[in-house]
N, C-alpha and C positions, 0 to 999 in steps of 0.2 A: 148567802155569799158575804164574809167578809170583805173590807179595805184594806189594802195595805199602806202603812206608811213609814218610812226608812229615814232614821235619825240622820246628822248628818254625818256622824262618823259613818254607820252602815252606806250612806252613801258616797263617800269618798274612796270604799273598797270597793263598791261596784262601780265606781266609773273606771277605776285602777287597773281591775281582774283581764284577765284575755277573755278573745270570743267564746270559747270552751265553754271558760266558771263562768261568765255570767249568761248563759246557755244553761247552764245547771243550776245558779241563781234564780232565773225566771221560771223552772219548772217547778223548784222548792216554792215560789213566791206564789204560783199558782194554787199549791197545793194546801199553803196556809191560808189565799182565801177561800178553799172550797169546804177544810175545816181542819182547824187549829191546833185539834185535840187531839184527833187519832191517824196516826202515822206509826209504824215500828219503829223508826226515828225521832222521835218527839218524848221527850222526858222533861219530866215536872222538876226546875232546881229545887235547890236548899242553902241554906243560909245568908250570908247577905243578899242571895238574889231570888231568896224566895218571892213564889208567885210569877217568875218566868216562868219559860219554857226555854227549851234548847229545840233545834233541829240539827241533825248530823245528816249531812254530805260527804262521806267522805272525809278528807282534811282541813275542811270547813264546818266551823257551827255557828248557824244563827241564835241567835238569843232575842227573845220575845216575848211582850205580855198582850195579854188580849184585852179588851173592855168591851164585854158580850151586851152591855146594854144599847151603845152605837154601832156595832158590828164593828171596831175598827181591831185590827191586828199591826202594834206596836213594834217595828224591828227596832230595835237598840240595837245589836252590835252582830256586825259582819266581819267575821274575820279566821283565822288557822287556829288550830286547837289549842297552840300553846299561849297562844297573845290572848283569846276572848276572855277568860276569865281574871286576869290581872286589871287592877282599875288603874 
């Protein structure tokens, strides 16, 4: 079992979101600590952000890197499809 820990950007969408997404936030969050890797939704990026991970919700994508030595699972960025990847 993973941790999770949510930057604070990813944390100031989830305080934001309605009961719904963060209802579908907490099941995704579940999911990545029970494991990180394999989900039909979880794809590996590439370029500047290689070494994440994405997860897709819908019209949300989490973005995340893991460091398997701690068990911790790293949320960086909570947010809609079009905004997550723009720095």
């Amino acid at each position: 079992m993973y941790e999770i820990e949510l930057s604070r950007k990813a944390t100031k969408f989830y305080q934001k979101t309605d009961t719904t997404t963060a209802r579908r936030l907490n099941i995704a969050f579940d999911q990545l600590a029970a494991d990180p890797f394999h989900h039909y939704n979880i794809k590996p990026l590439s370029g500047e952000l290689q070494g994440s991970y994405r997860l897709r919700i819908g019209g949300i994508r989490i973005i995340y890197s893991v460091d398997d030595t701690i068990k911790v699972v790293y949320i960086e960025v909570v947010g809609f499809r079009g905004d997550v990847y723009k720095k």
